[in-house]
C-alpha positions as CSV (number, residue, x, y, z in Angstrom):
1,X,38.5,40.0,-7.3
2,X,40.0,36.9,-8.6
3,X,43.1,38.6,-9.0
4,X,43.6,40.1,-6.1
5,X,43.0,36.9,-4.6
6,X,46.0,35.3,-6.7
7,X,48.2,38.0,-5.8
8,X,47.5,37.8,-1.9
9,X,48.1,34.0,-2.4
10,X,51.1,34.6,-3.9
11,X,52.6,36.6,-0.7
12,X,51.4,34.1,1.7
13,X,52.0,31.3,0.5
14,X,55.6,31.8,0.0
15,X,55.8,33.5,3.3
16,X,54.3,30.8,5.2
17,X,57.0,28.3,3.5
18,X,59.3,30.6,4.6
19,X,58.5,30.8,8.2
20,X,57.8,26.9,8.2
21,X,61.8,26.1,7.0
22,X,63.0,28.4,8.9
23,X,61.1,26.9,12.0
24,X,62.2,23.4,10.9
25,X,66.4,24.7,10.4
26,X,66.0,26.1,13.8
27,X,64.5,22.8,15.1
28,X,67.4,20.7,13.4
29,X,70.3,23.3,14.5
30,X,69.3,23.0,18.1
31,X,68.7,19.1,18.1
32,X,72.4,19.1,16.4
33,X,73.9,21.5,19.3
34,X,72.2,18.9,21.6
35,X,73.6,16.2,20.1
36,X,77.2,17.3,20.1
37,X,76.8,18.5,23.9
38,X,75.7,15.0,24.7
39,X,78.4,13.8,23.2
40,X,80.8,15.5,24.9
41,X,79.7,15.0,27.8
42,X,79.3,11.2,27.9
43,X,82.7,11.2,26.1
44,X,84.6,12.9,29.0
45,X,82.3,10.7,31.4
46,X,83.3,8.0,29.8
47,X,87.1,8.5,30.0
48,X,87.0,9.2,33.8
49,X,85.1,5.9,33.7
50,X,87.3,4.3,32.3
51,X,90.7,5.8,34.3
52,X,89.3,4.4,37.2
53,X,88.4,1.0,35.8
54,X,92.1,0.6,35.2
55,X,93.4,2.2,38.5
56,X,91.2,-0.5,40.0
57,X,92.6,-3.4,37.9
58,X,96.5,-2.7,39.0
59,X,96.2,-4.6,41.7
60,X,95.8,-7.7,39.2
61,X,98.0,-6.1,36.5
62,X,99.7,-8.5,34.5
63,X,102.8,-7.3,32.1
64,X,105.5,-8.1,29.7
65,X,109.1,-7.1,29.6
66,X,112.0,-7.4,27.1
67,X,115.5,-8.3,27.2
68,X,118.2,-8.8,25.0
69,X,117.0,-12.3,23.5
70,X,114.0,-11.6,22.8
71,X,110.3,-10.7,24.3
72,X,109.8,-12.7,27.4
73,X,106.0,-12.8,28.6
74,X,106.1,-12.6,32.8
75,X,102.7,-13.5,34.1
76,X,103.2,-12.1,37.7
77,X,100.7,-10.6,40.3
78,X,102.1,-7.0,41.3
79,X,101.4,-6.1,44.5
80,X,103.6,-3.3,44.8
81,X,102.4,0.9,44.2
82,X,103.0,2.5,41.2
83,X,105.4,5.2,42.0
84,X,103.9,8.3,40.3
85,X,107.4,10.4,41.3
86,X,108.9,8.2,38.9
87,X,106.3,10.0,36.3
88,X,107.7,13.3,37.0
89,X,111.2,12.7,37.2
90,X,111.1,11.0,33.9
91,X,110.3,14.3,32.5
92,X,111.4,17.3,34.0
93,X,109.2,19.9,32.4
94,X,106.2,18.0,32.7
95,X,105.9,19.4,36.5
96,X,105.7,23.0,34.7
97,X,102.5,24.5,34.4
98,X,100.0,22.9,31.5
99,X,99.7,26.8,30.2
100,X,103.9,27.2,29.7
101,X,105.2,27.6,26.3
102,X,108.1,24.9,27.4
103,X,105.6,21.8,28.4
104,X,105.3,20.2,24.7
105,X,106.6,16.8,24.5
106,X,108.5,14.1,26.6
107,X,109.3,10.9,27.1
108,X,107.7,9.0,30.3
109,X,108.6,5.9,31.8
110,X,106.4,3.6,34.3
111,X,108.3,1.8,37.1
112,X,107.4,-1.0,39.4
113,X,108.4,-0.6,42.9
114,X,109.3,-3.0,45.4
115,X,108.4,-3.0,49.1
116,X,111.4,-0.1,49.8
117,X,110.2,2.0,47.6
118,X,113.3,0.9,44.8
119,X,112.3,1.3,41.3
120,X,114.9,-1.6,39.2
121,X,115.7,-0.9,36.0
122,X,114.2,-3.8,34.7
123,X,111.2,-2.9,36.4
124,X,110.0,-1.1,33.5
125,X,106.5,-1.2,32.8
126,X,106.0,1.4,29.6
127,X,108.3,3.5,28.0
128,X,106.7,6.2,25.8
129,X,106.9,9.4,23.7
130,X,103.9,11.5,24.6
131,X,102.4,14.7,23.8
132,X,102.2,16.0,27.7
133,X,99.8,18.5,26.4
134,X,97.4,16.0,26.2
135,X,97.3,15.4,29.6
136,X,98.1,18.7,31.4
137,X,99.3,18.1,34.8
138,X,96.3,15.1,35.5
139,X,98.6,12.3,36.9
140,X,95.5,9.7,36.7
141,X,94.6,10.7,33.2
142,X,98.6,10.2,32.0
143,X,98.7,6.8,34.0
144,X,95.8,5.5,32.4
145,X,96.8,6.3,29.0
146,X,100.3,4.6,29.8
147,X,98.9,1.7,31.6
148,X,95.9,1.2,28.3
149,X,97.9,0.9,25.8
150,X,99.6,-2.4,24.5
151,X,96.8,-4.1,26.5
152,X,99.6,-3.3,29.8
153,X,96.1,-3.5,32.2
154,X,93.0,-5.1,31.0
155,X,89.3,-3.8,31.9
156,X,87.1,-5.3,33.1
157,X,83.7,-4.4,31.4
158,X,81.3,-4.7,34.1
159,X,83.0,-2.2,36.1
160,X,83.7,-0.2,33.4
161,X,79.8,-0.2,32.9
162,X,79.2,0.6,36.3
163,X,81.3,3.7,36.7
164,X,80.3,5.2,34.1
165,X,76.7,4.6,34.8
166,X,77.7,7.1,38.0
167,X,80.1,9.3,35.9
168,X,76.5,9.9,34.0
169,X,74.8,9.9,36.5
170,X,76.9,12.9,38.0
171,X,75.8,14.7,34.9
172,X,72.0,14.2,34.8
173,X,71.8,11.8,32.2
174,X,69.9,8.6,32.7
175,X,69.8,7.0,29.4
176,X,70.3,2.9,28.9
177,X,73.6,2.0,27.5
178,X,75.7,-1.5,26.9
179,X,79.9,-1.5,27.1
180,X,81.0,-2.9,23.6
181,X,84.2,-4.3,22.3
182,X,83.6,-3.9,18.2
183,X,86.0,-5.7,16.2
184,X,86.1,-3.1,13.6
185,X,86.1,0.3,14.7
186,X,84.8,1.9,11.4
187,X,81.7,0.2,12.2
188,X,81.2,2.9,15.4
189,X,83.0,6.1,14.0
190,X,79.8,7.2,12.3
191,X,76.9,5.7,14.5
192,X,74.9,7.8,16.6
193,X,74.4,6.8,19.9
194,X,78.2,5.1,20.7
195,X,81.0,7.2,22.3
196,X,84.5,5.7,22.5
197,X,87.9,6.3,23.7
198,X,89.9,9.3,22.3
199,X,91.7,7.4,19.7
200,X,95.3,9.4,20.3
201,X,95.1,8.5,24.3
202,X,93.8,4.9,24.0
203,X,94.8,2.2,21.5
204,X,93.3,-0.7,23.5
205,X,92.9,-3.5,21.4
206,X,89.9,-4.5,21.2
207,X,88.5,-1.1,21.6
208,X,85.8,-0.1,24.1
209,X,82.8,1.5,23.2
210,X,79.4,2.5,25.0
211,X,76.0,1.9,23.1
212,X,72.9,4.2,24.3
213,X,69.4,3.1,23.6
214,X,66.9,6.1,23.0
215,X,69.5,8.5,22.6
216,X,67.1,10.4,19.9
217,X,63.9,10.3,22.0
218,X,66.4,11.5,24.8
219,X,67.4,14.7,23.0
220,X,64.4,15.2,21.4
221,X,63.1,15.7,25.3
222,X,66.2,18.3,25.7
223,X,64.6,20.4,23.3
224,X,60.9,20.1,24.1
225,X,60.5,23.3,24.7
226,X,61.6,25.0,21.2
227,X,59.2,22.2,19.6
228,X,56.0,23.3,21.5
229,X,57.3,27.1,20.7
230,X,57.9,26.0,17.2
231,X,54.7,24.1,17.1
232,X,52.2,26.4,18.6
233,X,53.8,29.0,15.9
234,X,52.7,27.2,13.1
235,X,49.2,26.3,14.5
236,X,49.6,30.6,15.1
237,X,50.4,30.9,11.1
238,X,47.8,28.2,10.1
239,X,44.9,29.8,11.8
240,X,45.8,33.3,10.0
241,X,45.8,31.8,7.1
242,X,42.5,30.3,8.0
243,X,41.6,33.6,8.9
244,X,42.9,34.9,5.4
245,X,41.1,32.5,3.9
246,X,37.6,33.1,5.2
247,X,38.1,37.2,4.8
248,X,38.5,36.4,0.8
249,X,35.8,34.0,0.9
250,X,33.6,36.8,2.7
251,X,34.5,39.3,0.6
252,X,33.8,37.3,-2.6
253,X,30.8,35.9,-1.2
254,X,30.2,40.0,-0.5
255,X,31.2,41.1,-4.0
256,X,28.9,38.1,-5.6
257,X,25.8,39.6,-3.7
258,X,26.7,42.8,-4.5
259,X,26.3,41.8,-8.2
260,X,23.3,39.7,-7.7
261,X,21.9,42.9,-6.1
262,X,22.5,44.8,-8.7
263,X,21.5,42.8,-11.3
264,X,18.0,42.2,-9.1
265,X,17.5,45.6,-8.3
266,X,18.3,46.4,-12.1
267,X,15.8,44.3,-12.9
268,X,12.8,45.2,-10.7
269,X,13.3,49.0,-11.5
270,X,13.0,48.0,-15.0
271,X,9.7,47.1,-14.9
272,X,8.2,50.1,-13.7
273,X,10.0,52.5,-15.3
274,X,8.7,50.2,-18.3
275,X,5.3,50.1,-17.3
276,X,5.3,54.3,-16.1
277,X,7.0,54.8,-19.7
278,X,4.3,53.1,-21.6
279,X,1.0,54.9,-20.1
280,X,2.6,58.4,-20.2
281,X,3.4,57.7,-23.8
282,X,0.0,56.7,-24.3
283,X,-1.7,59.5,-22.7
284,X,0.4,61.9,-24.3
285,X,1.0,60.8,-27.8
286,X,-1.4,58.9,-28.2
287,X,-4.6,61.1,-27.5
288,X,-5.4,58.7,-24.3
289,X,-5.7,61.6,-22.0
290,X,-8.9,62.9,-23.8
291,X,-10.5,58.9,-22.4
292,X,-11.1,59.7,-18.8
293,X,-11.7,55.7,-18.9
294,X,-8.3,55.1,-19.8
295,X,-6.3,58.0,-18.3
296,X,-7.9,56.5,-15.0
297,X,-7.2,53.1,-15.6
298,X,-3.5,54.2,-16.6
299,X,-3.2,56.5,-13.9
300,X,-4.0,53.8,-11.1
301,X,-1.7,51.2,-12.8
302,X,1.3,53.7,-12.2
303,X,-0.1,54.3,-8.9
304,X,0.2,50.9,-7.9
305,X,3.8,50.6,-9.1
306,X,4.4,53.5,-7.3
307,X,3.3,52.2,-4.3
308,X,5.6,49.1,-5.0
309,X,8.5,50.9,-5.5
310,X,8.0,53.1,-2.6
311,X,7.4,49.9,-0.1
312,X,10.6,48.3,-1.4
313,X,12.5,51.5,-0.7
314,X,11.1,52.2,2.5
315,X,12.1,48.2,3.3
316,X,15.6,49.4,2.7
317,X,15.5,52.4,4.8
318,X,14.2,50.7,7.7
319,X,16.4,47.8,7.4
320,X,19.2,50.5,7.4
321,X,18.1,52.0,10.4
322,X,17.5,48.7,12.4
323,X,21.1,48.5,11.4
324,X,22.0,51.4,13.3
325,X,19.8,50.7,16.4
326,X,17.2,52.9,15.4
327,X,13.6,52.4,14.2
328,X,12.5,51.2,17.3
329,X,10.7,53.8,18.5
330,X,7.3,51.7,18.3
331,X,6.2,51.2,22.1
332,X,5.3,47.8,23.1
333,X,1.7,47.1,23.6
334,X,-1.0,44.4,24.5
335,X,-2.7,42.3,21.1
336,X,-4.3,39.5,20.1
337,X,-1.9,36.7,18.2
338,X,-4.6,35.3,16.9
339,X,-6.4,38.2,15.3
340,X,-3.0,39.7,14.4
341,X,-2.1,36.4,12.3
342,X,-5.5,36.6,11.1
343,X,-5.0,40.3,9.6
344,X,-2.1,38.7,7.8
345,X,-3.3,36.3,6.5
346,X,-6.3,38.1,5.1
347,X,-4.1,40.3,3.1
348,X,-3.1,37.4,0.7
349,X,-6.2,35.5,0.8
350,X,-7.5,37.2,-2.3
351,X,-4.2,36.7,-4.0
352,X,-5.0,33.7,-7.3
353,X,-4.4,30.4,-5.9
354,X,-3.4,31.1,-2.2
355,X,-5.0,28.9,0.2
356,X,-3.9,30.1,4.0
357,X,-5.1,27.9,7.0
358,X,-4.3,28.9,10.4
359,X,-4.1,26.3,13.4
360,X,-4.6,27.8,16.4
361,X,-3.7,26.1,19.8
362,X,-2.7,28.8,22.4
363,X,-4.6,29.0,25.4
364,X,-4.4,32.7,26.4
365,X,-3.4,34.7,22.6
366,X,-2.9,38.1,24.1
367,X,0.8,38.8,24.9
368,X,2.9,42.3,24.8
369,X,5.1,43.1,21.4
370,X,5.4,45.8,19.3
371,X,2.9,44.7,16.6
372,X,3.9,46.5,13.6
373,X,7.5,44.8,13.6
374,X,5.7,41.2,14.9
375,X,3.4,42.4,11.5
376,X,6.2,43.1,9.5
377,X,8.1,39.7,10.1
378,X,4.4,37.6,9.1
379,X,3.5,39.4,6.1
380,X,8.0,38.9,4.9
381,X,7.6,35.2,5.6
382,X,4.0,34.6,4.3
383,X,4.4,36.6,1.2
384,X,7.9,34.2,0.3
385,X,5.8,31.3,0.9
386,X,3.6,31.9,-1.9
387,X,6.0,33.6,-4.0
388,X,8.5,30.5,-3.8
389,X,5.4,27.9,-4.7
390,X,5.1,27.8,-8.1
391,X,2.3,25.7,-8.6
392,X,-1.2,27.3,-9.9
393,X,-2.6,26.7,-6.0
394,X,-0.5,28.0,-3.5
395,X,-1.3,26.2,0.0
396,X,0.1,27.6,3.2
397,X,-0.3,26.7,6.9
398,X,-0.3,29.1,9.8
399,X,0.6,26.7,13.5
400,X,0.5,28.7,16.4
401,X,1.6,27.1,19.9
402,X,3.4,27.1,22.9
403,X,6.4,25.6,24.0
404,X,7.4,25.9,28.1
405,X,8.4,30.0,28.3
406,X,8.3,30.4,24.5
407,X,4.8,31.1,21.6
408,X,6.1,28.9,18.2
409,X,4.9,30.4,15.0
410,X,5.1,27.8,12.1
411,X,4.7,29.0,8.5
412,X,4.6,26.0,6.2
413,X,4.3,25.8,2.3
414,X,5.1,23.6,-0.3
415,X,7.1,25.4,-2.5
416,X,10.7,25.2,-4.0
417,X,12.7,24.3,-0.7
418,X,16.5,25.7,0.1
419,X,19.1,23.8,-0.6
420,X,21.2,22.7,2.1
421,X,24.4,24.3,1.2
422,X,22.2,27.6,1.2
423,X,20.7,27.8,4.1
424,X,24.1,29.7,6.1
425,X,23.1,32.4,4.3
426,X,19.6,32.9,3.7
427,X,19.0,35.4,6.6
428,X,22.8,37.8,5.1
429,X,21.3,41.0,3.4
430,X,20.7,41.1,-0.1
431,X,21.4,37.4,-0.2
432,X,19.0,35.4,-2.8
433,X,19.0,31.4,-3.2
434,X,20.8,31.8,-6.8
435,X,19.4,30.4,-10.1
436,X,21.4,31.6,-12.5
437,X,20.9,34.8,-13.9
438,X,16.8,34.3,-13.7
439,X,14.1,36.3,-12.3
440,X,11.0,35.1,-12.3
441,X,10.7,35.7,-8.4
442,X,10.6,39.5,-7.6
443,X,12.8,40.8,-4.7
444,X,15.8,42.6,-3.4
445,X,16.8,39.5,-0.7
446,X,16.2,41.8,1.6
447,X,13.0,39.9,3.1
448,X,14.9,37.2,5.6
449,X,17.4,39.6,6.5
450,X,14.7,42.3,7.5
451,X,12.9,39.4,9.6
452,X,15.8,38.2,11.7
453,X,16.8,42.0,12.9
454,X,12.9,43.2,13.8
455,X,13.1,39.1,15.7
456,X,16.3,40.2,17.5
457,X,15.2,43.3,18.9
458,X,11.8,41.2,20.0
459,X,13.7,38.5,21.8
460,X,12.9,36.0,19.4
461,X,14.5,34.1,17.0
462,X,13.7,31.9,13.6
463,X,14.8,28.7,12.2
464,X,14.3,26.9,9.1
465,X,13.5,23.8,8.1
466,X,13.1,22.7,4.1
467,X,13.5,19.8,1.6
468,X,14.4,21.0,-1.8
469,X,11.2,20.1,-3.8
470,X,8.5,19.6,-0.7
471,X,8.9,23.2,0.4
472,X,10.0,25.0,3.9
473,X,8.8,25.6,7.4
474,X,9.9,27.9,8.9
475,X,9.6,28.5,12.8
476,X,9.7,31.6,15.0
477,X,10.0,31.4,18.9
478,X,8.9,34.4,20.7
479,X,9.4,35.0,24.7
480,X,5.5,35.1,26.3
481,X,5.1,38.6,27.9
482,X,2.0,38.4,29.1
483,X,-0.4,41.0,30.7
């Protein structure tokens, strides 16, 4: 058995590791996916953020020109419209669809207009080689690149902030964030939670950045649903192997009884066959059966064993057949408690050192049972009691009572007790309180087992309780069917 337990550890076990890291892969794969969506998002959020930031600052736009001495800074407010045809006629292709072969590079230039709509030639705001495919045929998107580099138009944070916070919000995402200016951009490129500027469209110095706060809890949110999935299948493969687990322990416990059986059974049959051995060798080789004194006294002896043998048999049979619904047959009928408990207790009276007292405190003892089973269960538990006492006088205590709708039976000795850890599985067939691989008490463990099925077919049940030491009560309820 223990083998086969190693080996079905050995499957599951590995299996259950297997499924747990695929579980957690799965769980990291889709927080990763989420994580690179979120970024994309909030990364094109914040560059349409941060186009219209800009668009809004031209109307403060301050600049710089250059002419042939020298750079000459011109702090001037420019009231005057950008003229976007100045874009396009700058580059001729560029007004060629973004999906065209021909629309690679180009060289824009950003004019100043005055009131008449003249662009001067030293009205030149930026003049730049771009990579138009950058850009498409998005005007804004080409203008704010322009206008952010060299520091042409400054933003102002605040709006910047509050822009994006509706470019976000556009997209469903309410998360805190905080518009930062780092000095050193290395100290963002690998930080989770910032998104910045595409570095090849915007080389604002210092650069802008957004910071969220409670961007994992966020995402971990995204993806609650795959952790409960994920979560509910483990508890799923940790109550199989719960499961699992109490199968083998059943089956061991089942395989252990088994033995105990065997050896117990072994045992008990041993000492009749000894004893049924001895006198037939004695009548027959011995002369005996010419004693008519002694054949007799022979003869009865293996009578008596016989009679054992046959009753413990006969337990067996019947306990099979309660098993299988049947042995009932018995119709129910009208007795005496009292005088039935009586008759039971009789029987061992004349046993050496037994000492039964019955306490009697029903009012009205006649009720309706079958009283052979109701027999059967008093004579199991009283005959336990005085086998499990193993001092020379043997005192036992019959309590009958009543309780509401219910007749209490107490049987009380002062034997060996049960141990605590026992008790679960006193009332399992064939199950004995172990002591090693001793005998001195004579049974099958198929007395507490016999009791509980003829009780459950009565309506009744039993408990137990015991002290290891001080000895056991045990306690049977029965329903009152009265006449």
């Amino acid at each position: 058995m223990d083998k086969i337990v190693r080996r079905i550890w050995w499957i599951v076990v590995p299996t259950a590791i297997a499924v747990l890291g695929f579980q957690l892969y799965w769980l990291y794969t889709v927080y990763n996916g989420q994580q690179q969506s979120f970024h994309q998002v909030a990364a094109d959020a914040f560059q349409k953020a941060y186009d219209k930031a800009l668009f809004q600052q031209l109307g403060k736009m301050e600049y710089i020109s250059s002419n042939d001495t020298g750079r000459q800074a011109i702090q001037k407010t420019i009231s005057r419209s950008i003229n976007l045809e100045s874009v396009f006629q700058s580059s001729p292709n560029f007004k060629e669809a973004p999906s065209s072969k021909t629309v690679t590079k180009g060289t824009v230039m950003l004019f100043a207009d005055d009131s008449t709509g003249t662009a001067y030639k030293d009205s030149v705001l930026v003049k730049k080689d771009i990579d138009l495919r950058n850009f498409g045929v998005d005007p804004t998107r080409l203008l704010s690149s322009l206008l952010g580099r060299d520091n042409i138009v400054m933003i102002d944070t605040a709006v910047l902030k509050k822009l994006y916070d509706e470019e976000l919000a556009n997209r469903n995402i309410d998360l805190p964030f905080r518009i930062i200016q780092p000095a050193n951009e290395d100290s963002i490129s690998s930080q989770a939670g910032f998104i910045r500027l595409k570095a090849e469209n915007y080389t604002q110095t210092p650069a802008i950045a957004a910071q969220f706060q409670g961007l994992s809890t966020w995402l971990l949110l995204k993806i609650i649903s795959p952790i409960i999935l994920s979560f509910l299948l483990v508890l799923l493969i940790i109550f199989c192997i719960w499961i699992l687990w109490r199968i083998i322990l059943k089956q061991k416990k089942l395989e252990d009884m088994k033995n105990d059986f065997i050896s117990n059974i072994t045992h008990e049959l041993k000492t009749p066959v000894a004893i049924l051995s001895a006198t037939n060798e004695t009548l027959l080789n011995f002369d005996g059966i010419h004693d008519a004194e002694k054949t007799g006294r022979y003869l009865r002896l293996e009578r008596d064993e016989l009679k054992k043998l046959q009753v413990q048999l006969d337990r067996i049979i019947h306990l099979t057949r309660l098993e299988n619904k049947e042995g009932f047959q018995e119709s129910l009928r009208e007795i005496n408690l009292g005088v039935l408990v009586n008759k039971v207790a009789d029987r061992f009276r004349s046993l050496p050192g037994v000492e039964i007292s019955i306490d009697n405190k029903l009012t009205d003892p006649v009720i309706q049972t079958q009283a052979l089973h109701l027999e059967t269960v008093l004579s199991n538990l009283v005959d336990n009691a005085i086998k499990y006492s193993p001092r020379d006088t043997k005192p036992v205590v019959i309590h009958l009572s009543e309780e509401n709708q219910y007749i209490q039976i107490d049987i009380t000795d002062e034997g060996l007790g049960i141990e605590k850890s026992q008790l679960p599985f006193i009332f399992d067939k064939f199950y004995r309180v172990p002591h090693g691989n001793i005998h001195d008490v004579k049974g099958y463990g198929l007395g507490l087992s016999h009791v509980k099925s003829l009780l459950s077919h009565l309506g009744g049940s039993i408990g137990v309780k015991t002290e290891p030491g001080k000895g056991s009560t045990f306690s049977i309820q029965l329903k009152k069917v009265w006449k």
